[in-house]
C-alpha atoms as a printed R data frame, in Angstrom:
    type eleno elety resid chain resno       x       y        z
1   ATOM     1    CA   UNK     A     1  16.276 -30.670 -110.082
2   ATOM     2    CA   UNK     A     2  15.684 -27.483 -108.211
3   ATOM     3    CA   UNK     A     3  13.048 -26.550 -106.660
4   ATOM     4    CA   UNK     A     4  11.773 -23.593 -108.675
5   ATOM     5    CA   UNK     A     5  11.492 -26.325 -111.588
6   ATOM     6    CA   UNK     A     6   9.244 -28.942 -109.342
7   ATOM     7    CA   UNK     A     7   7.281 -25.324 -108.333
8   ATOM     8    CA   UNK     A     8   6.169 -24.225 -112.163
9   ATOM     9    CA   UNK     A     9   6.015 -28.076 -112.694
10  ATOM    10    CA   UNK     A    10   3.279 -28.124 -109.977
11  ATOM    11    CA   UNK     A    11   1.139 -25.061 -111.123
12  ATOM    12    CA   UNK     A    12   1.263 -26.071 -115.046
13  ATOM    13    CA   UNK     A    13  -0.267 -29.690 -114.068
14  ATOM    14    CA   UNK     A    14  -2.495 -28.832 -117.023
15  ATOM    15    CA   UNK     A    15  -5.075 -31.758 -118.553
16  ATOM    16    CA   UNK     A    16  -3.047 -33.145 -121.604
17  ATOM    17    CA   UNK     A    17  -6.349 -33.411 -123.638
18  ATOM    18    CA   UNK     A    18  -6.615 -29.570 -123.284
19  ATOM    19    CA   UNK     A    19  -3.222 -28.702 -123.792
20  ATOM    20    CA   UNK     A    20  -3.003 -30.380 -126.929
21  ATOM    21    CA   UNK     A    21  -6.258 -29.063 -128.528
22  ATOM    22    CA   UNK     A    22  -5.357 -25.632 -128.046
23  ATOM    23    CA   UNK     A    23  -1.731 -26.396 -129.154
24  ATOM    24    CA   UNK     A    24  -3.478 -27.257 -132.628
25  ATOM    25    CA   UNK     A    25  -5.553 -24.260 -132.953
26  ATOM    26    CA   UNK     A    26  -2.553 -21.942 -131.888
27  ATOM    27    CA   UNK     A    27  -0.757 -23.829 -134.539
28  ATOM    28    CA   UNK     A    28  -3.491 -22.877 -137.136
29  ATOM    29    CA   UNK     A    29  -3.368 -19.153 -135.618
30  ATOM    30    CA   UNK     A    30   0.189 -18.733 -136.799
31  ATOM    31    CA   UNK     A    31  -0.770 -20.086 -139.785
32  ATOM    32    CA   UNK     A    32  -3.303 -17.727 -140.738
33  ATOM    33    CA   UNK     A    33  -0.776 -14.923 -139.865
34  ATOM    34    CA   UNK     A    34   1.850 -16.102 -142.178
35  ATOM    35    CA   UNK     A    35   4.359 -17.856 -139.693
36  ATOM    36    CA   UNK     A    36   5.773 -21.314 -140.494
37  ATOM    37    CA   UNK     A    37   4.564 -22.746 -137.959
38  ATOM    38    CA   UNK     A    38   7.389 -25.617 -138.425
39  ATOM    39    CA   UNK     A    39  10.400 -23.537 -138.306
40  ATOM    40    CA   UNK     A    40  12.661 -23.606 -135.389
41  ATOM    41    CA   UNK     A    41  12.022 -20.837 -133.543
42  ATOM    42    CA   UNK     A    42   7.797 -21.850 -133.156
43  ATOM    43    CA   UNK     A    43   7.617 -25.228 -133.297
44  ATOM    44    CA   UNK     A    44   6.879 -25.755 -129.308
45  ATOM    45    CA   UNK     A    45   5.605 -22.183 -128.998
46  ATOM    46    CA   UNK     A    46   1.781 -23.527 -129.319
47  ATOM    47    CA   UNK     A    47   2.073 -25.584 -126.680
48  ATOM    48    CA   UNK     A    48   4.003 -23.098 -124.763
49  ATOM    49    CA   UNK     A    49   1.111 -20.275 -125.560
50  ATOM    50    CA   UNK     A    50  -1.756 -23.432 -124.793
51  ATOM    51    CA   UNK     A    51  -0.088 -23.849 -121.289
52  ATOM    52    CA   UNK     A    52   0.390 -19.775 -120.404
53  ATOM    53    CA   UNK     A    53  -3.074 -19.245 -121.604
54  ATOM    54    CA   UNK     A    54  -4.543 -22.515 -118.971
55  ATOM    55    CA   UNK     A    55  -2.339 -20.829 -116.324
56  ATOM    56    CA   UNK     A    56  -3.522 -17.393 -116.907
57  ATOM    57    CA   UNK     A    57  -6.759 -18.212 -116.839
58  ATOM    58    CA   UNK     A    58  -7.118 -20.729 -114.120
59  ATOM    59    CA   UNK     A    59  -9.085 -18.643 -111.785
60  ATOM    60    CA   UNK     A    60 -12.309 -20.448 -113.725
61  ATOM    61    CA   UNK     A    61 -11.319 -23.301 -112.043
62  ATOM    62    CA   UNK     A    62 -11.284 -21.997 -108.347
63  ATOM    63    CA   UNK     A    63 -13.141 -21.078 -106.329
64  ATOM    64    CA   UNK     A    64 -13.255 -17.474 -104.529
65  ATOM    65    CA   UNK     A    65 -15.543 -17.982 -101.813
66  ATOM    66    CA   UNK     A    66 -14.351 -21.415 -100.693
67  ATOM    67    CA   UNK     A    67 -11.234 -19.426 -100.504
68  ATOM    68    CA   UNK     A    68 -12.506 -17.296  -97.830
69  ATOM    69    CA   UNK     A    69 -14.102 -19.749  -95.803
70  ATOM    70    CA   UNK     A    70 -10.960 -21.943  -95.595
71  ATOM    71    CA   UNK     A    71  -9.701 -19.939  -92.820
72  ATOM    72    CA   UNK     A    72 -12.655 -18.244  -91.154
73  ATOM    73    CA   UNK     A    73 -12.363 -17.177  -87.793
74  ATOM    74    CA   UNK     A    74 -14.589 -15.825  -85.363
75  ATOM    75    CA   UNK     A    75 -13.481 -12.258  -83.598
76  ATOM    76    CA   UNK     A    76 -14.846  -9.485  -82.109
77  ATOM    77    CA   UNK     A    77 -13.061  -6.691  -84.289
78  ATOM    78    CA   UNK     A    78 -15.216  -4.437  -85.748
79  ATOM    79    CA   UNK     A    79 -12.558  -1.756  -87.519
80  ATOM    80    CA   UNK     A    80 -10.918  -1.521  -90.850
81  ATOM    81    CA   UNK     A    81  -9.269  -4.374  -92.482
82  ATOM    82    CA   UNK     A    82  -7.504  -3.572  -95.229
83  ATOM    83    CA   UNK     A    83  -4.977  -5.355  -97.579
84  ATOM    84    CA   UNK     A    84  -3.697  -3.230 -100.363
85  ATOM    85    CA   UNK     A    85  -1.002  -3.042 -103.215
86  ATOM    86    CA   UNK     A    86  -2.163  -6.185 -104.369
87  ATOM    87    CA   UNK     A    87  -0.778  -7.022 -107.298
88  ATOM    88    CA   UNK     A    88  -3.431  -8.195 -109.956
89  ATOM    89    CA   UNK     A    89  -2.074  -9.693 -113.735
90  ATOM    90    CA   UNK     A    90  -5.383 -10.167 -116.047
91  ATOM    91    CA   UNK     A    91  -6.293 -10.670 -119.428
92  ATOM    92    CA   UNK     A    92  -8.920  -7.958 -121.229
93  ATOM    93    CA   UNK     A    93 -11.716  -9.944 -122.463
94  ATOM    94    CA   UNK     A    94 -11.892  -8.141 -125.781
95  ATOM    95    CA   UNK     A    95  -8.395  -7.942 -127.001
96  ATOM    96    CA   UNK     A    96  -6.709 -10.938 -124.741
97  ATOM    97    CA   UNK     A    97  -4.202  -8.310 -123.790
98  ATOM    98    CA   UNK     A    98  -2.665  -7.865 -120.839
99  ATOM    99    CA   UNK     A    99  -3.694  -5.717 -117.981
100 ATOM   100    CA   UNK     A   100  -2.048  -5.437 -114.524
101 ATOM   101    CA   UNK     A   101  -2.473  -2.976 -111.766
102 ATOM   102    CA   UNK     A   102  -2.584  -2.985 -107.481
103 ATOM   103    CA   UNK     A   103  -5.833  -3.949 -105.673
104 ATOM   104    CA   UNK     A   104  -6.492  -2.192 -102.388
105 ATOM   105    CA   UNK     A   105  -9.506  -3.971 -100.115
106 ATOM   106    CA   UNK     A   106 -10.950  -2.923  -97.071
107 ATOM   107    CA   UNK     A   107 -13.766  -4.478  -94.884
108 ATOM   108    CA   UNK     A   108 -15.051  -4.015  -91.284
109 ATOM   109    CA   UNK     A   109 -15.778  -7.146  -89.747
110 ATOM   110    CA   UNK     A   110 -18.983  -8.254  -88.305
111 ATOM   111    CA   UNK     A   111 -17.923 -11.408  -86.002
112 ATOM   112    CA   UNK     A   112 -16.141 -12.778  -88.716
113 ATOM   113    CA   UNK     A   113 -12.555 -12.503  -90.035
114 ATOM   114    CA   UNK     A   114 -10.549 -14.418  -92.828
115 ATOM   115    CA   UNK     A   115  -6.614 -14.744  -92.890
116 ATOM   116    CA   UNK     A   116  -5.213 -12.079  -94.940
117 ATOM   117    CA   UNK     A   117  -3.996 -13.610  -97.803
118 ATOM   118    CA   UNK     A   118  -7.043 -15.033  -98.443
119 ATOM   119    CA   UNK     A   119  -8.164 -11.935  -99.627
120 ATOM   120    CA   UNK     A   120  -5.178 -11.429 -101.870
121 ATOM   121    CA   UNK     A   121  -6.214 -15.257 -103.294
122 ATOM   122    CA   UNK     A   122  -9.503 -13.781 -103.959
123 ATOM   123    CA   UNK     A   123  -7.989 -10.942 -105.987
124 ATOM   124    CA   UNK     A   124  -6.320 -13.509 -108.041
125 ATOM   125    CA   UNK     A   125  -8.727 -15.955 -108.420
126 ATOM   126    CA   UNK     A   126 -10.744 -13.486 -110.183
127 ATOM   127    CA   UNK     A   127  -8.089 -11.844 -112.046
128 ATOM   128    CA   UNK     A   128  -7.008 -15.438 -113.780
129 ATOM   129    CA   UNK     A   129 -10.210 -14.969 -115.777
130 ATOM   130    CA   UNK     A   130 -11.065 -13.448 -118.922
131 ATOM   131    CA   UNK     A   131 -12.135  -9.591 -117.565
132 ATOM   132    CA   UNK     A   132 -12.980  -6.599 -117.357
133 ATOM   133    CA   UNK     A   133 -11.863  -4.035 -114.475
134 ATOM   134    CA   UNK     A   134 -15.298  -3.019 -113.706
135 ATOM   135    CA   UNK     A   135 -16.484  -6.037 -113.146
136 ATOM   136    CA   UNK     A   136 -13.113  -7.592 -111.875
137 ATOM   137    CA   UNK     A   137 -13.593  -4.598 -109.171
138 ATOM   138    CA   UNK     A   138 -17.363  -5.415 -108.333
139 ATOM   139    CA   UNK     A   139 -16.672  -9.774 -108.527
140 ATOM   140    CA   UNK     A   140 -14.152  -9.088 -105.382
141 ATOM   141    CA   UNK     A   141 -16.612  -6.942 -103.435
142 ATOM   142    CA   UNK     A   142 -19.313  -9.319 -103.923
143 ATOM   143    CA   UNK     A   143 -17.620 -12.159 -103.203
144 ATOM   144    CA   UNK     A   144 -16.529 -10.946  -99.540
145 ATOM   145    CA   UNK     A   145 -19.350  -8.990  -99.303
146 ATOM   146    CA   UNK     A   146 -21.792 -12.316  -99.352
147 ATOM   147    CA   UNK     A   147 -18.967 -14.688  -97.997
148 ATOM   148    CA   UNK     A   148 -17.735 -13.101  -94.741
149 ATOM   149    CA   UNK     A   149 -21.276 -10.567  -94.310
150 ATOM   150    CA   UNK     A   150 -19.317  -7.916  -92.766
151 ATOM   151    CA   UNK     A   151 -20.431  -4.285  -91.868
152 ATOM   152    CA   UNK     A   152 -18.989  -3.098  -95.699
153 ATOM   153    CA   UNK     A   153 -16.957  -4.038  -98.454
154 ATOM   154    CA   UNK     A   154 -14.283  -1.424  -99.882
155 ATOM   155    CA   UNK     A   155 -12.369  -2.295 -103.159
156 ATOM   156    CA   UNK     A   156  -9.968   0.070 -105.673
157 ATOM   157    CA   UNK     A   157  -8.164  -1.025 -108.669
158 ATOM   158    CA   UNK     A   158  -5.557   0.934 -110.619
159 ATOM   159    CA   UNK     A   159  -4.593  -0.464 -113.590
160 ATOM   160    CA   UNK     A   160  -2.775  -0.061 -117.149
161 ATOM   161    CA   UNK     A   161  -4.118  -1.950 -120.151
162 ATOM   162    CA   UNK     A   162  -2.156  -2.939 -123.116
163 ATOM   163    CA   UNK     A   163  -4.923  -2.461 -125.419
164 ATOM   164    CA   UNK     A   164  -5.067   1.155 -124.587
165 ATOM   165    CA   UNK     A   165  -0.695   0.889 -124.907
166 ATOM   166    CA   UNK     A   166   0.156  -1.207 -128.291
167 ATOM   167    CA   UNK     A   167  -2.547  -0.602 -130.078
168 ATOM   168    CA   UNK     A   168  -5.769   1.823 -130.290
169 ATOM   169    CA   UNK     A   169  -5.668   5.396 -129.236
170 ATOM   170    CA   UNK     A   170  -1.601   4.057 -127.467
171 ATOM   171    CA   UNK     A   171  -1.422   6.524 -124.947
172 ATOM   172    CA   UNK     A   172   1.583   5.306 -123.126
173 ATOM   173    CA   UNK     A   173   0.778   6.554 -119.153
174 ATOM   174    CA   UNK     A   174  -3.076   5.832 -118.883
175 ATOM   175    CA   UNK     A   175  -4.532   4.712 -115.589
176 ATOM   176    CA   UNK     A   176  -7.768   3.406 -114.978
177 ATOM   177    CA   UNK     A   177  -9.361   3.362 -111.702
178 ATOM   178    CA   UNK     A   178 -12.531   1.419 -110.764
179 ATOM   179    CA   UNK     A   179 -14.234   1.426 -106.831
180 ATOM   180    CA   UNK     A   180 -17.031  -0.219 -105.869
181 ATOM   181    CA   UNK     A   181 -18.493   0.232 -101.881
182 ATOM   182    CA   UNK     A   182 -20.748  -2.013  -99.758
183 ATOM   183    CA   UNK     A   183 -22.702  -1.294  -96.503
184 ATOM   184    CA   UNK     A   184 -20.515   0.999  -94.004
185 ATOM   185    CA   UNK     A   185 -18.192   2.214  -96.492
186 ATOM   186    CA   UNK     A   186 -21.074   3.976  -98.393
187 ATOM   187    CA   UNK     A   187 -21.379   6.595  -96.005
188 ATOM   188    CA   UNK     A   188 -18.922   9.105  -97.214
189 ATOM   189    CA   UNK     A   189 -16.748   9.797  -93.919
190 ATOM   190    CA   UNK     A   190 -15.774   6.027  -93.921
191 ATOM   191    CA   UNK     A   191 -15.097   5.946  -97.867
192 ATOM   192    CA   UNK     A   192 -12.483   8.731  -97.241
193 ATOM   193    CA   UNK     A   193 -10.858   7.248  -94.540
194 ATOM   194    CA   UNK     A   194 -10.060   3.976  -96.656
195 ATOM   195    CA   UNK     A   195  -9.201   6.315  -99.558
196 ATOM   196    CA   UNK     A   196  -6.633   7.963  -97.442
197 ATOM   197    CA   UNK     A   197  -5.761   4.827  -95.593
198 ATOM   198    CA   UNK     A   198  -4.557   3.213  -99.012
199 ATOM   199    CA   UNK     A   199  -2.983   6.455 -100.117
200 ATOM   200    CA   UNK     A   200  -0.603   6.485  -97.000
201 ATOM   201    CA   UNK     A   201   2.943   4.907  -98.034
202 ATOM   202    CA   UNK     A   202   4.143   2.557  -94.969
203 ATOM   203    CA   UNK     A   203   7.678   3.370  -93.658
């Protein structure tokens, strides 16, 4: 067996009691849309939908700031951190589409740094969640803001939402762009530095 196999095997250790409820209901959904439910092409697709949907939204299930504080360190830096082009995969809470975009997130340490792909964890940990970009975009600040009590917190999201693509008003090339600033970064000379800090392509 190779080893991308034992990987997905790993992260879709889903509880069986779970997996099979929702398998019924998403049987019932197809149903009540007209599908045969029995035919060959959808007879494991419910469980195959019950196990994307627990994997999806598994970020209910961990936990952001214990995230951060697994690799804490103490350090006297006291400049910009920031981690951007984060990739971030969600669900809208009001249409269960699909929206997907790039994080950017900046703080300034105050005696306290984490490793940096804790913060990218942090991203997705809220992400796997039923959401909305607003409050995706203020859950993140928050969350480092109270966890690692820097100086400030600076986080951007660009995103495209499905709901806005396949159906609605379907305007193809939308973007949506949420912000949300804590402590230092709310003075508006350090706010443009991060903007232009995460506009800069690295080469």
């Amino acid at each position: 067996m190779n080893d991308d196999t034992e990987y997905y095997k790993e992260i879709e250790r889903f509880p069986a009691g779970t997996t099979e409820q929702l398998s019924h209901h998403y049987r019932e959904i197809l149903r009540l849309l007209g599908e045969d439910a029995a035919r060959e092409g959808l007879t494991a697709t419910p469980e195959r939908v019950a196990r994307s949907m627990q994997f999806l939204t598994r970020g209910y299930h961990q936990d952001p700031a214990a995230i951060l504080r697994s690799a804490l360190f103490k350090e006297d830096y006291r400049q910009m951190v920031i981690v951007k082009d984060i990739e971030v995969y969600s669900l809208c809470e009001h249409h269960l589409l699909p929206f997907f975009g790039r994080a950017h997130v900046g703080y300034i340490p105050d005696g306290y740094i984490t490793g940096l792909s804790k913060i990218a964890r942090v991203v997705e940990a809220f992400a796997r969640r039923l959401q909305l970009q607003e409050r995706l975009t203020h859950e993140i600040k928050t969350c480092i803001h109270e966890t690692l009590k820097p100086l400030g917190v600076a986080v951007v999201i660009e995103a495209r939402h499905t709901c806005m693509v396949m159906r609605g008003v379907q305007k193809q090339h939308s973007v949506t762009t949420t912000s949300d600033f804590s402590g230092a970064f709310e003075k508006l000379a350090t706010r443009e530095e991060f903007i232009r800090l995460i506009s800069n392509k690295f080469h």
